[in-house]
C-alpha positions as CSV (number, residue, x, y, z in Angstrom):
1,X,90.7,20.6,84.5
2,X,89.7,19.2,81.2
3,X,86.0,18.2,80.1
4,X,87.0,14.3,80.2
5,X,89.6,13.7,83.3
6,X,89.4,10.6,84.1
7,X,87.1,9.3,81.1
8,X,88.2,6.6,78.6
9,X,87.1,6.0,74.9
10,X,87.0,4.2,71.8
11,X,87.3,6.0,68.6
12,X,86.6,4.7,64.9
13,X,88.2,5.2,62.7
14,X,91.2,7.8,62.2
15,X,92.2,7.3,58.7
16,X,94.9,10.6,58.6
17,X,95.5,14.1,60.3
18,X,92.8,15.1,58.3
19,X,89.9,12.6,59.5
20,X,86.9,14.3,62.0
21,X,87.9,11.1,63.5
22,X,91.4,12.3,64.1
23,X,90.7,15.9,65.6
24,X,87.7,14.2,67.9
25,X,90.3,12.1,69.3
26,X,92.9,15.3,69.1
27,X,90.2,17.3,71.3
28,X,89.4,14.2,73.3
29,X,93.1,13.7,74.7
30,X,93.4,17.6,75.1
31,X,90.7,17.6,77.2
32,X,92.1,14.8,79.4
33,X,90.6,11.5,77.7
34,X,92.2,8.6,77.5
35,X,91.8,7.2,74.0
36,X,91.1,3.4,71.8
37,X,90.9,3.4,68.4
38,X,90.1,1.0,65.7
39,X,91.6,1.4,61.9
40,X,90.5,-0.7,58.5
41,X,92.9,-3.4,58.1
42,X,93.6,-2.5,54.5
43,X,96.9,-2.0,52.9
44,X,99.0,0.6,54.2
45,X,96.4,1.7,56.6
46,X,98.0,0.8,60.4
47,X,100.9,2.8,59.2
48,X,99.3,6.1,58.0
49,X,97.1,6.0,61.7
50,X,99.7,6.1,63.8
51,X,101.6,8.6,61.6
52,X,98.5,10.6,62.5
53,X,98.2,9.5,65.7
54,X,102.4,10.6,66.4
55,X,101.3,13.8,64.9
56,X,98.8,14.6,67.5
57,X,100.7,13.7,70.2
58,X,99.5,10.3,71.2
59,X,101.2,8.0,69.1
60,X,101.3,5.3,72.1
61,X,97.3,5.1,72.2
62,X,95.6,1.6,72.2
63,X,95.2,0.7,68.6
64,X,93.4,-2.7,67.2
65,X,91.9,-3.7,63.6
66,X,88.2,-3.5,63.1
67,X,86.9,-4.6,59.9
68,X,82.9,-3.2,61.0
69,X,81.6,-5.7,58.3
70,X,82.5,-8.8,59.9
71,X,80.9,-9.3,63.0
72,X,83.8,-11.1,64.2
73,X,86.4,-8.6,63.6
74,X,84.0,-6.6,65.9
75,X,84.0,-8.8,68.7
76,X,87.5,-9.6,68.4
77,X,87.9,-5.4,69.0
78,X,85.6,-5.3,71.5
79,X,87.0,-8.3,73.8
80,X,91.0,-6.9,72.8
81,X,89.3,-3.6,74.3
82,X,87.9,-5.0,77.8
83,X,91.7,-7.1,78.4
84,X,92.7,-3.2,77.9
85,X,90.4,-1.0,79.6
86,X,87.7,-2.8,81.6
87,X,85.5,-0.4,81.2
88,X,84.7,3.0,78.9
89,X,82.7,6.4,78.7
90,X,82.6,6.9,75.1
91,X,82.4,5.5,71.7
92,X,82.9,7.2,68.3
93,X,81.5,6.1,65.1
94,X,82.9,8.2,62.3
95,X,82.9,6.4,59.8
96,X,81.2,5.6,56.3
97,X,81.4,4.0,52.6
98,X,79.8,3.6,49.6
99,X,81.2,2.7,46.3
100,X,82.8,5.8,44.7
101,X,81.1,4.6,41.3
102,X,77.7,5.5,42.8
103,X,78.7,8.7,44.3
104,X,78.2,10.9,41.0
105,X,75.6,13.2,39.7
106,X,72.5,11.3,38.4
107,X,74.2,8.3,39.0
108,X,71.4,7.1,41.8
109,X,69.0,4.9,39.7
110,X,72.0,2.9,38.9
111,X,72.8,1.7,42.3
112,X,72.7,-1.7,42.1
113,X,71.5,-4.2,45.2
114,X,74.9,-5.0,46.8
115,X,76.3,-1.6,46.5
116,X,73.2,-0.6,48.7
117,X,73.4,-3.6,51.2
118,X,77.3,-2.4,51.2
119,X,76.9,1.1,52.1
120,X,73.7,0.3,54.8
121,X,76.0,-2.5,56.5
122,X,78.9,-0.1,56.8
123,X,77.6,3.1,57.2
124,X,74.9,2.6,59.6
125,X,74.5,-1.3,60.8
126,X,78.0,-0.7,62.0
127,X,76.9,1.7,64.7
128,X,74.1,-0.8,66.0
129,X,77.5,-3.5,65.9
130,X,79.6,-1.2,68.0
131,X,77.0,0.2,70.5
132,X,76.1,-3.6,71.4
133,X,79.8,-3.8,71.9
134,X,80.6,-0.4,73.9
135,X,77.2,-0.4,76.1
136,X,78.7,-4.2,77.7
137,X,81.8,-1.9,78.4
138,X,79.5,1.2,79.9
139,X,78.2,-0.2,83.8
140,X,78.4,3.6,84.8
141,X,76.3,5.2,81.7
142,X,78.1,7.0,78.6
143,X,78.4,8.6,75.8
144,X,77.9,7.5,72.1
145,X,78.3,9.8,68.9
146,X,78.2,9.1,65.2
147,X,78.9,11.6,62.0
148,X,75.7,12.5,59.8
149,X,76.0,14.9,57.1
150,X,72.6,17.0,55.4
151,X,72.3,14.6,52.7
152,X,70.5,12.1,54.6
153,X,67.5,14.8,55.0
154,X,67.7,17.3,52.1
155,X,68.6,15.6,48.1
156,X,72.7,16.8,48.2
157,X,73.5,15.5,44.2
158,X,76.2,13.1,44.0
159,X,75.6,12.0,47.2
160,X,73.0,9.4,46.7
161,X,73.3,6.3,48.1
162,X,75.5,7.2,51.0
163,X,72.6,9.8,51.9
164,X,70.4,6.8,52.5
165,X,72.7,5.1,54.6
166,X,73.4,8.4,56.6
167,X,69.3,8.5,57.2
168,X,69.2,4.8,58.6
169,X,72.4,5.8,60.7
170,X,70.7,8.9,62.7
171,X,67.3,6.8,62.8
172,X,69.4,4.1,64.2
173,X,71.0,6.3,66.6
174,X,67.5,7.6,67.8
175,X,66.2,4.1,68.3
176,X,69.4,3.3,70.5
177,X,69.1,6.2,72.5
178,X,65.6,5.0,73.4
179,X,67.0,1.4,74.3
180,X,70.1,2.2,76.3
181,X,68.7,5.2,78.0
182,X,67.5,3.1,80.9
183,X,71.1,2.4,81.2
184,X,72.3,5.9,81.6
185,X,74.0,5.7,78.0
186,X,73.4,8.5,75.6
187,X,73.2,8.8,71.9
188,X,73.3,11.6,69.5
189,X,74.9,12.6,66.1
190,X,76.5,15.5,64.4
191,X,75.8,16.7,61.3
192,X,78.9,18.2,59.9
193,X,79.4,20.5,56.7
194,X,81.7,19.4,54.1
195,X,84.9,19.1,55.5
196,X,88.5,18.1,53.0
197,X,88.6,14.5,54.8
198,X,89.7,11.6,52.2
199,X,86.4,9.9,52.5
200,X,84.7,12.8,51.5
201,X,87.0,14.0,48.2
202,X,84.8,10.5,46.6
203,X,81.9,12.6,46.8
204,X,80.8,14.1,42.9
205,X,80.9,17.5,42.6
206,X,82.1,18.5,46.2
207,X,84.0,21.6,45.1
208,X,80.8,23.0,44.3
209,X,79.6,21.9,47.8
210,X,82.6,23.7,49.5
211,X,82.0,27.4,47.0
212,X,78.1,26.7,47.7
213,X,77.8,26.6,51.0
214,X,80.4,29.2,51.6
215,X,78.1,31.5,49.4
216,X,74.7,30.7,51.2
217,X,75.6,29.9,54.6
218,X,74.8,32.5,57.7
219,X,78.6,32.5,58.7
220,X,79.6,33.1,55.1
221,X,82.2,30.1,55.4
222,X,82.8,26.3,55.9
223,X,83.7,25.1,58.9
224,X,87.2,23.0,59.6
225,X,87.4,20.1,61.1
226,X,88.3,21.3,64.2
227,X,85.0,22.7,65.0
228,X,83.6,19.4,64.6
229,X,85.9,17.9,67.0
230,X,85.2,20.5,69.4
231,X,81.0,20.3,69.3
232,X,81.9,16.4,70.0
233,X,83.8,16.9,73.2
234,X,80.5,18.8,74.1
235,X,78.2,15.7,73.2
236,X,81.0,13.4,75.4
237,X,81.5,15.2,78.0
238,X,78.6,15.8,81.1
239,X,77.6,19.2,79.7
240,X,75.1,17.4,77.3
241,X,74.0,15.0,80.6
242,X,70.4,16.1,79.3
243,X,71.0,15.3,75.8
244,X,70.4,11.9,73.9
245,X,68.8,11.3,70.4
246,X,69.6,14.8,68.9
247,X,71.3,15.8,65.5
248,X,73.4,18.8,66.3
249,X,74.6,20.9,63.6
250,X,77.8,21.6,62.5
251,X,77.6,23.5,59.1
252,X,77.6,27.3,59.3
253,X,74.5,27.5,59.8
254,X,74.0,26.3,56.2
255,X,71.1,23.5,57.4
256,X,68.5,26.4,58.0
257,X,68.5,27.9,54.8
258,X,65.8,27.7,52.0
259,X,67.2,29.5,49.2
């Protein structure tokens, strides 16, 4: 018996074997999910997914484009995903960006205006996008998750901009929890530690996050990307049936520290 018999999802966006995105949907499928996802239609992109995909063993999975800032590359994925499914019980948002050139130390003041609107749209508007989309697809109730990291409460250096955008993501998620609770749909985050994902080697200066938290976490380590996957199955699955509009942890531990 796995956690999710019987349940069907739609997961944004694996980019490689090393995404959260990638061992969510690795944990979802163990655990007896059948699995959508969505990819970036940039360069080389379709490839490398279902190179990860094959590597975790479900290589044949639904797989459509998603551009999540253009609202009709969003509906276009959302009406490809009803032909397919009918109906779901989950949605993942993981994922993010902001310019790279604005994720450096002391580099904040010099965000300029479209740089901002860019990482907002992406980052967080995108979940608003795809929970309009996946609550039409959720008659029965669900579950919807989306990555956070600390930086959108505490100042993380070099992460700037993106820390905004990960603040308006988890207060978007709260409001939508509120909205679609009536409907038996629940959302909450996850706040992972720094994880070796692609998105996140942009970051400035996250060697010193990985040796940091490692030296001031309780657990005395970072986590792998495993454990993330593993905390979402949790937050997917009916154990959390009491749960919506939370922020759970993922970090060692290293969110409760002061000093």
């Amino acid at each position: 018996m796995g956690l999710l018999d019987g349940k069907k999802g739609l997961i944004l966006n694996v980019a490689n074997d090393r995404s959260i995105a990638w061992h969510i949907a690795n944990n979802a499928v163990k655990q007896g999910a059948t699995c959508g996802f969505g990819y970036l239609p940039i360069g080389k992109m379709e490839r490398r997914v279902q190179g990860a995909m094959s590597e975790g063993g479900f290589g044949n999975a639904w797989l459509h484009p998603c551009d999540v800032s253009k609202d009709e590359d969003v509906e276009t994925f959302f009406s490809a995903a009803r032909d397919q499914f009918g109906k779901i019980d989950f949605l993942v948002h993981s994922l993010a960006f902001a310019d790279k050139t604005y994720l450096e130390k002391g580099n904040f003041l010099t965000t300029p205006r479209e740089a901002f609107k860019q990482a907002l749209d992406i980052s967080a508007y995108s979940l608003i996008a795809l929970a309009r989309g996946a609550a039409a697809m959720m008659p029965d109730g669900g579950s919807i998750i989306a990555l956070t990291y600390l930086g959108s409460e505490k100042v993380v250096p070099g992460y700037n901009v993106m820390g905004v955008a990960k603040a308006a993501l988890e207060s978007s998620a709260r409001y939508l929890a509120f909205e679609l609770g009536e409907k038996k749909i629940r959302v909450n985050t996850i706040s992972a530690g720094p994880v070796r994902t692609l998105s996140a080697m942009a970051v400035g200066g996250i060697d010193e996050m990985f040796a940091h938290v490692e030296r001031k976490s309780p657990l005395k380590r970072n986590i792998d990307a495993d454990e993330v996957g593993k905390a979402a199955m949790f937050l997917l699955s009916d154990l959390s049936s009491g749960i919506t509009g939370e922020n759970l942890f993922v970090d060692s531990g290293f969110n409760t520290v002061g000093l």
